[in-house]
C-alpha positions as CSV (number, residue, x, y, z in Angstrom):
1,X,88.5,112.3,59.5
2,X,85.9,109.7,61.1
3,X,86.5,108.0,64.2
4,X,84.5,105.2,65.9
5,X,85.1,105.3,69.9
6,X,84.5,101.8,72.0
7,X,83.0,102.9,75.0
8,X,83.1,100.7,78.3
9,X,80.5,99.2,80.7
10,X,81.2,97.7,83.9
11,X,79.2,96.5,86.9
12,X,76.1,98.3,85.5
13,X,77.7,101.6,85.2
14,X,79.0,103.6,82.1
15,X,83.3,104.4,83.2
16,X,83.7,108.0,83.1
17,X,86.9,107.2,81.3
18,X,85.0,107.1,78.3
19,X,84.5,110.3,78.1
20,X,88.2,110.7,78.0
21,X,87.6,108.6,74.2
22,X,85.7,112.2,73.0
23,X,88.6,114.0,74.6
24,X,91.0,112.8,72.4
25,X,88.4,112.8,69.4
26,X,87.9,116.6,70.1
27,X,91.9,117.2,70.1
28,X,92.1,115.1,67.0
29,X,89.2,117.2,65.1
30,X,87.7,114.3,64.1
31,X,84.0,113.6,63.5
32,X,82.8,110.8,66.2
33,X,80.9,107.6,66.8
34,X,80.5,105.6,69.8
35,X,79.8,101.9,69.9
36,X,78.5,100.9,74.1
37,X,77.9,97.4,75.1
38,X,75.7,98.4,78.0
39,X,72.3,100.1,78.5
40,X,70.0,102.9,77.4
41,X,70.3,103.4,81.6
42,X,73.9,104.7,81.1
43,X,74.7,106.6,78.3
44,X,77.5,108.6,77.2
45,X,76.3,112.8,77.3
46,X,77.2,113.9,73.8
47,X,74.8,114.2,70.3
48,X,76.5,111.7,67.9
49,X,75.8,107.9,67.0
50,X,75.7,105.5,69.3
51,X,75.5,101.8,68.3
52,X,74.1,100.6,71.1
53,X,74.2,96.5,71.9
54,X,72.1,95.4,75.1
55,X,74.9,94.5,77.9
56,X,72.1,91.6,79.4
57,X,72.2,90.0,75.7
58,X,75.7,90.2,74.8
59,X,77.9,90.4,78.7
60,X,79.5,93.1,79.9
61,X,83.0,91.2,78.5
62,X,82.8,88.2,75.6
63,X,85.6,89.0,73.1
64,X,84.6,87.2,70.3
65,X,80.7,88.8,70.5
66,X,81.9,92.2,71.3
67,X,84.1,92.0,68.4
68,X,81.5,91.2,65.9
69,X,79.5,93.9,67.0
70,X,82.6,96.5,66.9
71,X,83.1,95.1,62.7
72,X,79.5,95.5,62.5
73,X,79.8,99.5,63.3
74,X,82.9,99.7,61.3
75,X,81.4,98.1,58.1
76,X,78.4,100.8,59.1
77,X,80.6,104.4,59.3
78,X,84.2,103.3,58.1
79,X,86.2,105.4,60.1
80,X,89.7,105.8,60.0
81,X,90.3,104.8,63.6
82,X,88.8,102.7,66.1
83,X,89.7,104.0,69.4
84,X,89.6,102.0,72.7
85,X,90.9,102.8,76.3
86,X,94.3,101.0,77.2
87,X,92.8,99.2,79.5
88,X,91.9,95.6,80.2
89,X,89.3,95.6,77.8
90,X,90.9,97.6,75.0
91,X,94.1,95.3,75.8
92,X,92.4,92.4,74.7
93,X,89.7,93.3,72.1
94,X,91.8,96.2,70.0
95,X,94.1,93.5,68.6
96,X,91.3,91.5,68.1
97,X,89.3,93.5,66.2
98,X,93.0,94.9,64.3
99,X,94.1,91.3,62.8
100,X,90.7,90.6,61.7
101,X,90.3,93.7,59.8
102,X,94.8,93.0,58.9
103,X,95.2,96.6,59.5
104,X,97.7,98.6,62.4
105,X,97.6,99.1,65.5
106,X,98.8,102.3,68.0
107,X,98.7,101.2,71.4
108,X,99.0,103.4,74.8
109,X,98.5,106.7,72.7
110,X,100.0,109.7,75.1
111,X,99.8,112.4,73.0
112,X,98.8,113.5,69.4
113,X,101.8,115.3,67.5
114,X,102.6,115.9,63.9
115,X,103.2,113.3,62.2
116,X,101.3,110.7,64.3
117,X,100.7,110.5,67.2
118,X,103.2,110.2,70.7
119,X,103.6,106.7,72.9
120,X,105.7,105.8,75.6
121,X,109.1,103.4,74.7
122,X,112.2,102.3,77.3
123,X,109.7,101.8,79.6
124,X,108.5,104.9,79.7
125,X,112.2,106.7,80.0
126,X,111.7,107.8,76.3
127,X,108.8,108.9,73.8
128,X,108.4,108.4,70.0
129,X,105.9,109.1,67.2
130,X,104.1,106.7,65.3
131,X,102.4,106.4,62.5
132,X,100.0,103.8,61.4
133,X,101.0,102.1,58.8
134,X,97.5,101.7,57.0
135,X,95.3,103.9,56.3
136,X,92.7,102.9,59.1
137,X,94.1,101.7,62.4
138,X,93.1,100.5,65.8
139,X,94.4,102.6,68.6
140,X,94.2,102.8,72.3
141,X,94.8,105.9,74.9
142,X,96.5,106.0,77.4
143,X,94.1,106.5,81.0
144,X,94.2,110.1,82.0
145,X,96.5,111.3,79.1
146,X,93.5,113.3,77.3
147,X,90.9,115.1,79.3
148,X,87.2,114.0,80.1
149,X,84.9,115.8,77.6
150,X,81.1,115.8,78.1
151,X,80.1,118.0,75.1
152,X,76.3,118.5,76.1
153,X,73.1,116.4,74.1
154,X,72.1,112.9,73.7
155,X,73.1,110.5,71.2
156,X,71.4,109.4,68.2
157,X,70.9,105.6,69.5
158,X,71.2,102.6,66.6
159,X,70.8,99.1,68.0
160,X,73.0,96.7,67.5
161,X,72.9,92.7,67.9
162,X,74.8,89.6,68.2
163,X,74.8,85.8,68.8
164,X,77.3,83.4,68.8
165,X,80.3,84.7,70.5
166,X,82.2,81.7,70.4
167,X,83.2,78.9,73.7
168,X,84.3,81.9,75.6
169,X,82.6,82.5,79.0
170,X,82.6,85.9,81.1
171,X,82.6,85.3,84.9
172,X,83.4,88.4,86.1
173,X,85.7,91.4,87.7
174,X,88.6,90.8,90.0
175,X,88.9,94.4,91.4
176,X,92.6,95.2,92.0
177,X,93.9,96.8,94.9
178,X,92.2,99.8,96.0
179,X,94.0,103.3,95.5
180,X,94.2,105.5,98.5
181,X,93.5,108.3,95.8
182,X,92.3,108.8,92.2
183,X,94.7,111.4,91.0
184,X,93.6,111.0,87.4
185,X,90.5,112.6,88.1
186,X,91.6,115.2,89.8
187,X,91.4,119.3,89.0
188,X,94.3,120.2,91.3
189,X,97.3,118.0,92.5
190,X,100.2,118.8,94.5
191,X,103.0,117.0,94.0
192,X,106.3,115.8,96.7
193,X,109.6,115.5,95.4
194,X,112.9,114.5,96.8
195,X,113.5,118.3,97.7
196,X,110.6,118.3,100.7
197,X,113.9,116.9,102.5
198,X,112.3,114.0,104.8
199,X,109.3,112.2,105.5
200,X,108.2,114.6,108.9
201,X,107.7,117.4,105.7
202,X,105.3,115.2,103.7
203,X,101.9,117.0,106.0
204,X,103.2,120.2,104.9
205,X,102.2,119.4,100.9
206,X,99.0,117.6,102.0
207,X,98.0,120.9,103.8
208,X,98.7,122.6,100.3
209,X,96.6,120.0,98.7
210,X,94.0,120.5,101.3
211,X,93.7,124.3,100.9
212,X,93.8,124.2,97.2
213,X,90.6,121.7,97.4
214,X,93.1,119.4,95.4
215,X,94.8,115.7,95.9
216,X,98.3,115.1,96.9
217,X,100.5,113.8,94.4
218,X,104.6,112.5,94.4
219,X,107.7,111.8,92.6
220,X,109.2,108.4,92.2
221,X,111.8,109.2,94.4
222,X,109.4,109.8,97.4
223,X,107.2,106.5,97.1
224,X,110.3,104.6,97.1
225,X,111.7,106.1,100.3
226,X,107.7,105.1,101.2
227,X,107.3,108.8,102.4
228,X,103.6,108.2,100.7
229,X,101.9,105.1,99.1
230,X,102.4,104.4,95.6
231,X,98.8,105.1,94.6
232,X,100.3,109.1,95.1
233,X,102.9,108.4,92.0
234,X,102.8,110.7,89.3
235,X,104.6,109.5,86.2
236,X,105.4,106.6,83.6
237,X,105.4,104.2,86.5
238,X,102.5,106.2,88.4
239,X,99.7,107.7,87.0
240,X,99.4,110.1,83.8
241,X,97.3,113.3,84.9
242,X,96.3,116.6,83.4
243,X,95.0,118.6,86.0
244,X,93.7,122.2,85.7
245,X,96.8,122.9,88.2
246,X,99.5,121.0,88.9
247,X,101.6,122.6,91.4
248,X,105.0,120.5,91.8
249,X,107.4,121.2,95.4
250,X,110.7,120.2,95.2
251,X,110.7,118.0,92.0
252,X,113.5,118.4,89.4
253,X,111.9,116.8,86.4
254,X,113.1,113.5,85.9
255,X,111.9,112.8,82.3
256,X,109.1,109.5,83.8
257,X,108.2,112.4,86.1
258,X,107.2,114.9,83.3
259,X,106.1,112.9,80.8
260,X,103.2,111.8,83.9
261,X,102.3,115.5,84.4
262,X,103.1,117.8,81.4
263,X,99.8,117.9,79.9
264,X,98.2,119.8,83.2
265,X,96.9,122.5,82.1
266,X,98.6,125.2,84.5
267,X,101.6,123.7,86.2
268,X,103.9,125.9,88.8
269,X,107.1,124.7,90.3
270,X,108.4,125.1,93.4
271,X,112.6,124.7,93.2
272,X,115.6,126.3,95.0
273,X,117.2,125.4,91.5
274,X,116.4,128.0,88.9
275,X,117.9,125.4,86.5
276,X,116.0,122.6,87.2
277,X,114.7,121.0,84.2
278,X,110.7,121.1,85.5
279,X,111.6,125.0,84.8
280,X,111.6,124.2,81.4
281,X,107.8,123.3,80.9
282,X,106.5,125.1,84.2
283,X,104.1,128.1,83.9
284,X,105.8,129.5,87.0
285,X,109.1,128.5,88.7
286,X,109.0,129.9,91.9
287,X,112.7,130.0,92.7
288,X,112.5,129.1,96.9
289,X,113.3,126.5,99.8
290,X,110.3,124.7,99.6
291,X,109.6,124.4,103.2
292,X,109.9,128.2,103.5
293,X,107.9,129.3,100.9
294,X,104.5,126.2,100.9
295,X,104.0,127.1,104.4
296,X,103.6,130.8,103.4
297,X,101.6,129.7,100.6
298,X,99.1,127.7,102.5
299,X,98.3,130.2,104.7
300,X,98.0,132.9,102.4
301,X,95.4,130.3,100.6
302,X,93.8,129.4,103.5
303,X,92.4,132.9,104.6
């Protein structure tokens, strides 16, 4: 199995989040390829081919340009899939690239199963598998849904060109409103839920954070009492994580809250309900009054 990943450049820098494109490549056990509009400045840590198009020539963003250049590399290593980001630039240029090559397209990948592969439906209440109907597809991933994997070397560089990217003109980023935290990127997160009680108790999960050199994170539940900012949201309408350790005080396990944390890689839970359904995919449930028991923790971390 071949895959070709479309890498992304923006304001002159190379988006980690590209990396997360080898990530899923490495789950998927597929051989790689990277295509990068951008510049021998910035490139990607890892030892395959890289098609390489200069980002001064072509823009960091021209749809119909990049596009060529994307069905240039495919014609070149026919992979199965062509993988973007779901993002703004995979958004618009993944079913760009799909209806000119007529073949399917996965969008806002989660997980890889058998089968297919896992995506979020009922906005994101419920999951299903999919499977591409043809036998090569375009698909996008999900941001922070696969971990960031910098396997060591540097790529075997083949240029690329292109003219002629049709009426088209890039102008530039609008940057959206600035999160108070990154939790997508972090290695531990702590989590709020509705069982910390009240807002007054919110401190006592950031000092948990704080002492495990981690980010605070929270349930829906608590951003909507606006305990903490939504940027803290972990979840289908937050943000997907996959922390080394995700330690989770007080939450239950709404399905949108699980389905935004279960890939962590060690995940405890902190519940005075030994049936709460977070038990269920928890390393550890730590059957305790939350406000007891963090407390204890933190200082018992902190020495």
């Amino acid at each position: 199995m071949k895959t070709l990943l479309i890498g992304e450049y923006r304001e002159g820098k190379l988006l980690e989040s590209t990396c997360e494109l080898l990530g899923f490549a490495n789950q998927l056990g597929a051989e790689t390829a990277m295509l990068l509009v951008g510049s021998e400045n910035q490139l990607p840590v890892y030892s395959g081919t890289l098609y390489l198009a200069d980002v001064a020539a072509c823009g960091e963003y021209n749809p119909g340009l990049h596009k060529k250049l994307i069905l240039e590399a495919v014609q070149k290593e026919s992979p199965d899939y062509i993988v973007f980001l779901h993002s703004s630039y995979g958004w618009d240029l993944a079913p760009r690239v799909a209806a000119s090559l007529r073949i399917a397209q996965v969008s806002e990948i989660v997980a890889i199963v058998d089968g297919g592969f896992e995506v979020g439906c009922c906005n994101g209440k419920m999951r299903r598998t999919v499977k591409p109907a043809t036998a090569q597809a375009v698909l996008t991933i999900q941001a922070g849904a696969f971990p960031v994997l910098q396997p060591g070397g540097s790529p075997e560089i083949r240029k690329l060109s292109a003219t002629d990217g049709g009426a088209l003109e890039f102008i530039g980023y609008e940057a959206a409103e600035k999160k108070d935290v990154d939790l997508a990127k972090a290695e531990v997160i702590v989590s709020a839920g509705r069982g910390v009680g009240k807002k007054d108790n919110i401190p006592v999960i950031a000092a948990l954070a704080k002492a495990l050199g981690g980010e605070m994170g929270a349930s829906r539940p608590v951003v909507d009492a606006e305990w903490v900012s939504h940027s803290h949201q972990v979840g289908t309408t937050g943000q997907t994580v996959s922390p080394k350790l995700y330690v989770a005080c007080g939450i239950s396990g709404a399905i949108q809250h699980l389905a935004g944390m279960k890939k962590s890689d060690f995940i405890i839970a902190i519940n005075k309900d030994k049936d709460a359904p977070i038990g269920e995919i928890a390393d550890v449930l730590v059957v305790a009054d939350v406000m007891q028991f963090v407390p204890a923790l933190t200082a018992r971390v902190a020495r």
